[in-house]
N, C-alpha and C positions, 0 to 999 in steps of 0.2 A: 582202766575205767573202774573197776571196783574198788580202786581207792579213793577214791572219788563217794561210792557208799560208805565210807569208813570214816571221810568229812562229816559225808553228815548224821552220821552216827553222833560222832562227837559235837558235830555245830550244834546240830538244832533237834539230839536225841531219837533221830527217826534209824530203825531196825533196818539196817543194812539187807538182809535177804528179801525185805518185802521194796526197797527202794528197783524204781525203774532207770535204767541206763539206757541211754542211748547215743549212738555216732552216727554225726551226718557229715557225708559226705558230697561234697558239692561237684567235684571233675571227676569223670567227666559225664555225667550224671546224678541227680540226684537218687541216693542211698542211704537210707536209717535203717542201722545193725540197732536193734535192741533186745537188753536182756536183762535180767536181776539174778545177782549172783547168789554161787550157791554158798554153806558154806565151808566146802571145801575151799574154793577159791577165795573165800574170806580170808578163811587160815593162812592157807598159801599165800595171800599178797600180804597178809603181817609178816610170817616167819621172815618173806623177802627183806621188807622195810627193815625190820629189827638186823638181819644180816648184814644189810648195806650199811645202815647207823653204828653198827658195833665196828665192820671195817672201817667205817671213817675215822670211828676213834683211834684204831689202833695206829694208824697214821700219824692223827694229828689231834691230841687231846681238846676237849672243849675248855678248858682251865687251864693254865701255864705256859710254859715254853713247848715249842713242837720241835720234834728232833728233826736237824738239818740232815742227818744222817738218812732219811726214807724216803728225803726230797733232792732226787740226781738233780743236775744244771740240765735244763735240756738245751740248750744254745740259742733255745728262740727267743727274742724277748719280748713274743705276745705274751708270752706266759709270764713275763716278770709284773706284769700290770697287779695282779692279785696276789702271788706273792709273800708270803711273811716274811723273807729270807733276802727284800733289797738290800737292807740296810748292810747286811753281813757281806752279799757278794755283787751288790751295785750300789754301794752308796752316791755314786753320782749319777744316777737315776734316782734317787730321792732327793736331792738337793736338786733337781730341776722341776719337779714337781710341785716342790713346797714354793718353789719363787714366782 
């Protein structure tokens, strides 16, 4: 939820510690948990974000090739829907696609 304050930080400039959060919950009763974070947990849910952002890169670059080397086959081929890596180990799943 406090990234959620960090939107609108950035959307529409309003100071995240003084933004109101709140969750409702509908089952199995109604429940609104609210609070306005602190900013400890400001920090904390950037350092998060910036953490996850930097692991994605090391994966899979946002510019050029991505190395097929960090991406196993997992045998499923839900997974080949999104994929960068058809062409290389299912090119006959992209030529059914494209037809």
């Amino acid at each position: 939820m406090t990234l959620y304050s960090l939107y609108a930080q950035r959307k529409w400039d309003w100071n995240p510690i003084e933004t109101k959060l709140a969750a409702v919950y509908l089952h199995p009763d109604l429940t609104v948990d609210s609070f306005s974070p602190s900013e400890e947990e400001i920090e904390s849910v950037k350092s998060e974000v910036k953490g996850c952002f930097n692991q994605m890169l090391e994966l899979e670059p946002a510019f050029g090739p991505a190395d097929i080397d960090k991406f196993p086959k997992t045998g499923t081929d839900f997974d080949c829907a999104w994929c960068r890596f058809q062409g290389i180990c299912k090119p006959d799943l992209l030529k059914t696609e494209q037809s």
